[in-house]
C-alpha positions as CSV (number, residue, x, y, z in Angstrom):
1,X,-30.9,77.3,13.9
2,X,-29.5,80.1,11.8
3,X,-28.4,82.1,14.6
4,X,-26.3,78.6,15.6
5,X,-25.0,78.1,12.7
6,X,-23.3,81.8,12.4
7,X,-21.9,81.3,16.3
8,X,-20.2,77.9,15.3
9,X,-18.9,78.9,12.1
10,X,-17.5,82.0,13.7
11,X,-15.7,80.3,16.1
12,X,-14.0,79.1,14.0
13,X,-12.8,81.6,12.7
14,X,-11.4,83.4,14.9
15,X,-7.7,84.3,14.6
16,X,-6.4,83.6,17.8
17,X,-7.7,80.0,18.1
18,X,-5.8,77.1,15.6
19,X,-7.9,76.1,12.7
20,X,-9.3,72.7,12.8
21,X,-11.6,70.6,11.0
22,X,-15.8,70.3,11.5
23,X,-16.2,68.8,14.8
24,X,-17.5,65.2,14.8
25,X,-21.1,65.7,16.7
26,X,-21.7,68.5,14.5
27,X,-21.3,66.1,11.0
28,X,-23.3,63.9,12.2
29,X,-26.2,66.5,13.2
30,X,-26.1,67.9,10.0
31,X,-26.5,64.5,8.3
32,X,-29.6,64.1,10.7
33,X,-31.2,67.2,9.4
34,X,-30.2,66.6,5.5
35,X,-31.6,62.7,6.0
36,X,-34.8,64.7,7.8
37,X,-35.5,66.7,4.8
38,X,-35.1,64.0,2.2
39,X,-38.0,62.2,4.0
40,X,-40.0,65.2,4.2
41,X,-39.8,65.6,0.8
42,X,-40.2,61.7,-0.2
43,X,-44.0,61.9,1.9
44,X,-44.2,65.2,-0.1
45,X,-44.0,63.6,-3.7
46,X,-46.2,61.1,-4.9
47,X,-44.1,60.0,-8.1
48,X,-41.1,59.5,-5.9
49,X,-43.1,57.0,-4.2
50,X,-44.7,55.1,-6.9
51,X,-41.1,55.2,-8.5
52,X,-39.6,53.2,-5.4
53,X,-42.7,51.6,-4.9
54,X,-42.3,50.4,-8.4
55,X,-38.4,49.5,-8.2
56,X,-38.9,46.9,-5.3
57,X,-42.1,45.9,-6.8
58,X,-39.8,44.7,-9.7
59,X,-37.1,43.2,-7.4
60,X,-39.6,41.4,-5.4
61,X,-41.1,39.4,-8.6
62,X,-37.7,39.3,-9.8
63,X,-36.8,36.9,-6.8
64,X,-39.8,35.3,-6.6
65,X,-39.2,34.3,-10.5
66,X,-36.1,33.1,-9.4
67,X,-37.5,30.7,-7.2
68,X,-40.4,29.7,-9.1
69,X,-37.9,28.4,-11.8
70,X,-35.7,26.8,-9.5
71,X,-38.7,24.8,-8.4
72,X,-39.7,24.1,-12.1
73,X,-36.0,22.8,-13.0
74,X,-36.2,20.9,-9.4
75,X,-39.7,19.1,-10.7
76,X,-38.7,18.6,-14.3
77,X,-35.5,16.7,-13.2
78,X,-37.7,14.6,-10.8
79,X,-40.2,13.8,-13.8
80,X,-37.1,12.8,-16.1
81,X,-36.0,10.6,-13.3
82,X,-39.7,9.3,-12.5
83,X,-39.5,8.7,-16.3
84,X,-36.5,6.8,-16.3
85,X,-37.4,4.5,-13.5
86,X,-40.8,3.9,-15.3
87,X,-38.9,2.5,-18.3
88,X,-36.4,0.7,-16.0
89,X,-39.2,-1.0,-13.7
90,X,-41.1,-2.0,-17.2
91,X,-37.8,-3.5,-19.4
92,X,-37.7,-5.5,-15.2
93,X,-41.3,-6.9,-15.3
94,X,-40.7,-7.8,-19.0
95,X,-43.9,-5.5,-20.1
96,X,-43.9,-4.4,-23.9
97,X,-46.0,-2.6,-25.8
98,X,-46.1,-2.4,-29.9
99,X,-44.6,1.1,-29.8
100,X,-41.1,0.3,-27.9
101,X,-40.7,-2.0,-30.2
102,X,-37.1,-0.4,-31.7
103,X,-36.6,0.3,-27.7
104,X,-36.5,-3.2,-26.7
105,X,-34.9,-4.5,-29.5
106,X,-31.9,-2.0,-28.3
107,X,-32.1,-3.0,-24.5
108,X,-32.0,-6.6,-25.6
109,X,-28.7,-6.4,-27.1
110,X,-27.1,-4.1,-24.5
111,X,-28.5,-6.7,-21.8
112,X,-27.2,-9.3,-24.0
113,X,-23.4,-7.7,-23.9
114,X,-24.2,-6.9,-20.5
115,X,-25.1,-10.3,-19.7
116,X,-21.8,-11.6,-21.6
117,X,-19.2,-9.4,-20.2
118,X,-20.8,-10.1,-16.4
119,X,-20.1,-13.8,-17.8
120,X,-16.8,-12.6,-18.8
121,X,-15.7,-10.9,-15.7
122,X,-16.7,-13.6,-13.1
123,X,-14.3,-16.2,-15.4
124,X,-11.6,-13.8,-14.8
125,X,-12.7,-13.7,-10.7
126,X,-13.0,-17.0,-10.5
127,X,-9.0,-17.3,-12.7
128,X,-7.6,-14.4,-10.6
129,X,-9.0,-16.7,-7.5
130,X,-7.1,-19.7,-9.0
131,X,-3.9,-18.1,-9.6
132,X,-3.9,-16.5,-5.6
133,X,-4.5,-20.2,-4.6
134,X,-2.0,-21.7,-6.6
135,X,0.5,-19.1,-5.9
136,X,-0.4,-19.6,-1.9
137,X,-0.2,-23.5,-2.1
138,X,3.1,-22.8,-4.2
139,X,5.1,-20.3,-1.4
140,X,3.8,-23.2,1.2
141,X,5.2,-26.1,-0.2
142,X,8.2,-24.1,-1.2
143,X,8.5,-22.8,2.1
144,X,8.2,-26.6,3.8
145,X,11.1,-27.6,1.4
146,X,13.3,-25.6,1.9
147,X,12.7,-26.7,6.3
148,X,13.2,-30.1,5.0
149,X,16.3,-29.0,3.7
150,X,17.6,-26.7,6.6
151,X,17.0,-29.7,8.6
152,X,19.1,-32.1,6.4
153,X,22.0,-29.3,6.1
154,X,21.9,-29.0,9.8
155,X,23.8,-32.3,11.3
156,X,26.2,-31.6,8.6
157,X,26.7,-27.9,9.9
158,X,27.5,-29.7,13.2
159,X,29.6,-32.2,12.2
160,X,31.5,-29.8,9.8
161,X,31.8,-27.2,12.9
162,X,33.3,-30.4,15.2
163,X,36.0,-31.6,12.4
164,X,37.0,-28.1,12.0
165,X,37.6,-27.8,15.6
166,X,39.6,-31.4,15.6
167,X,41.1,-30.3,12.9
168,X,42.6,-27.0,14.5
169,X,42.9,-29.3,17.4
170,X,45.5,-31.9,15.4
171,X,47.4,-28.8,14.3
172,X,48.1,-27.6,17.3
173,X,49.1,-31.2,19.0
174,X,51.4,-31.8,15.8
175,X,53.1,-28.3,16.4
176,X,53.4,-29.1,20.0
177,X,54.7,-32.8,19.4
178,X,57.1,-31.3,16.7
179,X,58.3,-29.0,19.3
180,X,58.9,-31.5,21.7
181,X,60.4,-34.4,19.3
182,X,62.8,-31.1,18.9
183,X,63.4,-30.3,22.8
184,X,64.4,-34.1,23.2
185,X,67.0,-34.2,20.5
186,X,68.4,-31.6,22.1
187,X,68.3,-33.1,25.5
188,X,69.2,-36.5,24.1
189,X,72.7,-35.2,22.4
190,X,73.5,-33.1,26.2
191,X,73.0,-36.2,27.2
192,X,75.5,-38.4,24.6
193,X,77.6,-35.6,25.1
194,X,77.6,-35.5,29.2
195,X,78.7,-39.8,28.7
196,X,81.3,-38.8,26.6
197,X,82.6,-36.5,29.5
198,X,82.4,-38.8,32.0
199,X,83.9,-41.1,30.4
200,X,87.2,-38.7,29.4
201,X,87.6,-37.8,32.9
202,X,90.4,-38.8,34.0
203,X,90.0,-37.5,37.7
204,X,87.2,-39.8,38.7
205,X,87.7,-43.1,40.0
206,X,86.4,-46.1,38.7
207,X,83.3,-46.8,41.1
208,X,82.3,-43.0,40.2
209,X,82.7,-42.8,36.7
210,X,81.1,-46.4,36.5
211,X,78.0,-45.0,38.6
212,X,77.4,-41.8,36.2
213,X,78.0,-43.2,33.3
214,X,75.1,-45.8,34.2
215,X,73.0,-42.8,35.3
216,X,73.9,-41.0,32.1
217,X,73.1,-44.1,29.9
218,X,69.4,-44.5,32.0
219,X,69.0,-41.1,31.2
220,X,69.7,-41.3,27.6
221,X,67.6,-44.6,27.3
222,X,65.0,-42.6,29.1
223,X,65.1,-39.4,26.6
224,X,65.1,-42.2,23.4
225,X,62.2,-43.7,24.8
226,X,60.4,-40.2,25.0
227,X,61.5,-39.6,21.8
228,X,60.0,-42.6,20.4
229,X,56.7,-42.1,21.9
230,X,56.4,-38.6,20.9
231,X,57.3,-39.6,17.2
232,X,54.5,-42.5,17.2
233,X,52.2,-39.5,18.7
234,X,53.2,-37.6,15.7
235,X,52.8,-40.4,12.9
236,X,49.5,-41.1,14.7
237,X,48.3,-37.4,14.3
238,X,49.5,-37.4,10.7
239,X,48.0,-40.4,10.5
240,X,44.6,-38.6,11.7
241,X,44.7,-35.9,9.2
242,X,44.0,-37.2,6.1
243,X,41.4,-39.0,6.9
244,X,40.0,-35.6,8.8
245,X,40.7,-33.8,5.8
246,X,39.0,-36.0,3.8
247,X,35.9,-36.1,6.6
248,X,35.7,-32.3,5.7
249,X,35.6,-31.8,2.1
250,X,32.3,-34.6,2.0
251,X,30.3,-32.8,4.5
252,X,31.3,-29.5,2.8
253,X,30.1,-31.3,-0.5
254,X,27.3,-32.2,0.9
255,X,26.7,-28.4,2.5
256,X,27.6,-27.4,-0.6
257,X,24.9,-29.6,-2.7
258,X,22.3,-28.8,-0.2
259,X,22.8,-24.8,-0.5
260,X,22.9,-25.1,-4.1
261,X,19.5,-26.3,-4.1
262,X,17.9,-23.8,-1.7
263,X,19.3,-21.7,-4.2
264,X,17.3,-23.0,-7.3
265,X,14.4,-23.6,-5.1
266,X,14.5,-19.7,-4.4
267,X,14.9,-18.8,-8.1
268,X,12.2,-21.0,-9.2
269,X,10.0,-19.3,-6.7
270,X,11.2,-15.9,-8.0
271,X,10.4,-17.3,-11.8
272,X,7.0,-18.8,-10.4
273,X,6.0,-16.2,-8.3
274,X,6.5,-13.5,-11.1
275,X,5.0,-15.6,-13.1
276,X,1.9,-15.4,-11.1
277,X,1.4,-12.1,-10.1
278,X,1.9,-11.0,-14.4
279,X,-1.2,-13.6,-14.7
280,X,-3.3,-11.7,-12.3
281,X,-2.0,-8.0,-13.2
282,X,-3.0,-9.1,-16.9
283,X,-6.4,-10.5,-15.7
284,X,-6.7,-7.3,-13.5
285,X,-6.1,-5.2,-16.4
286,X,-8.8,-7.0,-18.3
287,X,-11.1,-6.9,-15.6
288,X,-10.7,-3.1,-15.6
289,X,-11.4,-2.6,-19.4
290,X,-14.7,-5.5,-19.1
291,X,-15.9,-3.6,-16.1
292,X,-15.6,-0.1,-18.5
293,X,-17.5,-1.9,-20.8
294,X,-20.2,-2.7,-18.3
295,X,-20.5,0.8,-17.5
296,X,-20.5,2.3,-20.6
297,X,-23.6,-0.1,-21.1
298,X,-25.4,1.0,-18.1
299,X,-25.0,4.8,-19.5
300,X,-25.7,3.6,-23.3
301,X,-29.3,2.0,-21.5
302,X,-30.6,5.4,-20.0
303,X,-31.5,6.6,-22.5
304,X,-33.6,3.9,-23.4
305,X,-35.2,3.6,-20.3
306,X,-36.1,7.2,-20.8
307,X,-37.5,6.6,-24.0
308,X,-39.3,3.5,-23.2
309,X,-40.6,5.4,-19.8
310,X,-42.0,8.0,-22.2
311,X,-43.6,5.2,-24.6
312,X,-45.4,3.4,-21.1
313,X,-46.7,6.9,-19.6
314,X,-48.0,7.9,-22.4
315,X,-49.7,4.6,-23.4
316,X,-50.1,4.0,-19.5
317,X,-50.1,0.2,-19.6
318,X,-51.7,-1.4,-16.4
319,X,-49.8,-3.1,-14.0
320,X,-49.7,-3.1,-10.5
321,X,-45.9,-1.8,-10.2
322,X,-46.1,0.7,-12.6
323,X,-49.4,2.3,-10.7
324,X,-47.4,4.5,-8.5
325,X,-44.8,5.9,-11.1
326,X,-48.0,7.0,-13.2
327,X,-49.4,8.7,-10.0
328,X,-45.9,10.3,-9.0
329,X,-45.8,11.5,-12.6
330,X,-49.1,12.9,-12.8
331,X,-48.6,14.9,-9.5
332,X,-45.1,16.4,-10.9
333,X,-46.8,17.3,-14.2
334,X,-49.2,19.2,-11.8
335,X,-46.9,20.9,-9.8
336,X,-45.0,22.1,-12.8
337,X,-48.1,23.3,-14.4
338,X,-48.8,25.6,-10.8
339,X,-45.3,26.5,-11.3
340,X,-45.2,27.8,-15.1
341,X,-48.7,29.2,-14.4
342,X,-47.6,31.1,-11.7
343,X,-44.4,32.3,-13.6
344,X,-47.0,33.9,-16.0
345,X,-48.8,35.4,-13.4
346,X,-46.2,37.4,-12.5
């Protein structure tokens, strides 16, 4: 080995080859032999062993105390609930003994302001309940009102959307009639003036000029008769509006009254409605601080049951339902016993 040792380290060494580092197999072969060595010498010396022996030795009961007092804290909570239930189960079959005395006497009040605020919070149910149905039946005859009132506003919708229409209708026939009452004055005085002509013309003979001037008389009779007619049209169409007009503004009125309400119908529901839901938020809210209450009483009586369940197992007062709590309690005390003992042991 000695003889290898001198040939590697020589060639490395030599000047004409680079220098480089150990090479990799060769670490590891010498970690081999140191690791070989250390062994050697570890069968070697008996102190060494009894050392290492003596380290894991320690470790090992180290993590086997560990355990072990895992399992104790695992068993003493189980006998503190066991405990608990014991006095629960006993306060529930009504079972008392002279020493629980103080106990009871503290359970009976916390069941009595137990027993109160359970009263308390089913009257705010059974309000809360109330107000929901009120409010329900409320939005649903509010809801069937205001139909009946869409229905009554409807036929006056129609009839308002029909008089309108005349109404636009009578504008434009009084324009038109206007326009034509105009057109025929202007035909009409042609017409005058045309007879006039005729009969100022000199150049026609007798039978002519006495033929147009009867055709220009039918044909101003004819234009003053149009005239006429058109004007009665137009009185009769003024005649019309008025009375349309007047049509108009009592269905509006009406509209009018009808919207009006909706509109306090709405805002009462609004009023109502918030009205209801601050009822319930404030019974909520109360609800919330008796339900606190109740289970601040349940944590206040734990104790007590743990207290009482101490008193009972250690007077260990016969009755068939608390039997099997004594025998669950026994066998934890036992295993925790084996436990501790073994803890010593160790």
């Amino acid at each position: 080995m000695k003889a290898f040792l001198l040939i590697e380290f020589a060639s490395q060494n030599q000047p004409s080859v680079p220098r480089e580092g150990m090479r990799f197999w060769v670490f590891w072969f010498l970690l081999s032999v140191i690791l070989l060595l250390v062994f050697f010498i570890f069968l070697r010396e008996k102190r060494l062993r009894q050392k290492l022996n003596l380290f894991f030795s320690r470790a090992k009961r180290g993590f086997i105390k560990s355990r072990l007092q895992a399992r104790l804290k695992k068993e003493n909570l189980k006998k503190a609930e066991l405990i608990r239930e014991l006095g629960e189960e006993t306060r529930k079959q009504g079972i008392s003994v002279e020493e629980s005395r103080e106990v009871d006497e503290e359970l009976k009040k916390l069941e009595d302001n137990m027993n109160a605020s359970e009263t308390e919070m089913k009257e705010m149910d059974s309000k809360i309940e109330m107000f929901k149905s009120q409010l329900e039946e409320f939005s649903r005859k509010h809801e069937d009102e205001i139909n009946k009132m869409e229905a009554e506003i409807k036929p006056y919708i129609e009839k308002m959307t029909k008089a309108k229409e005349k109404e636009k209708l009578i504008e434009l026939n009084l324009i038109k009639k206007q326009h034509e009452i105009e057109e025929g004055d202007k035909k009409l005085k042609a017409a005058e003036k045309e007879a006039k002509e005729i009969e100022a013309n000199a150049e026609l003979s007798e039978d002519e000029k006495r033929t147009q001037e009867e055709e220009a008389k039918e044909k101003i009779r004819n234009l003053e008769s149009q005239n006429e007619k058109t004007q009665e049209e137009l009185e009769q169409l003024r005649e019309e509006r008025p009375a349309l007009e007047k049509e108009i503004k009592g269905l509006q009125r009406r509209i009018n009254d009808c919207e009006r309400t909706m509109k306090q119908m709405d805002k009462e529901k609004k009023e109502q409605t918030r009205s209801f839901h601050k009822e319930i938020k404030e019974l909520e809210k109360s609800k919330q601080q008796v339900q606190k209450k109740i289970e601040d009483i349940v944590l206040e009586k734990e104790p007590l049951f743990e207290s009482l369940g101490k008193i009972i197992n250690e007077v260990r007062v016969k009755h068939s339902k608390l039997a099997i709590f004594y025998s669950q309690i026994d066998r934890t005390n036992k295993n925790i016993e084996e436990i501790e003992t073994n803890i010593q042991n160790l």
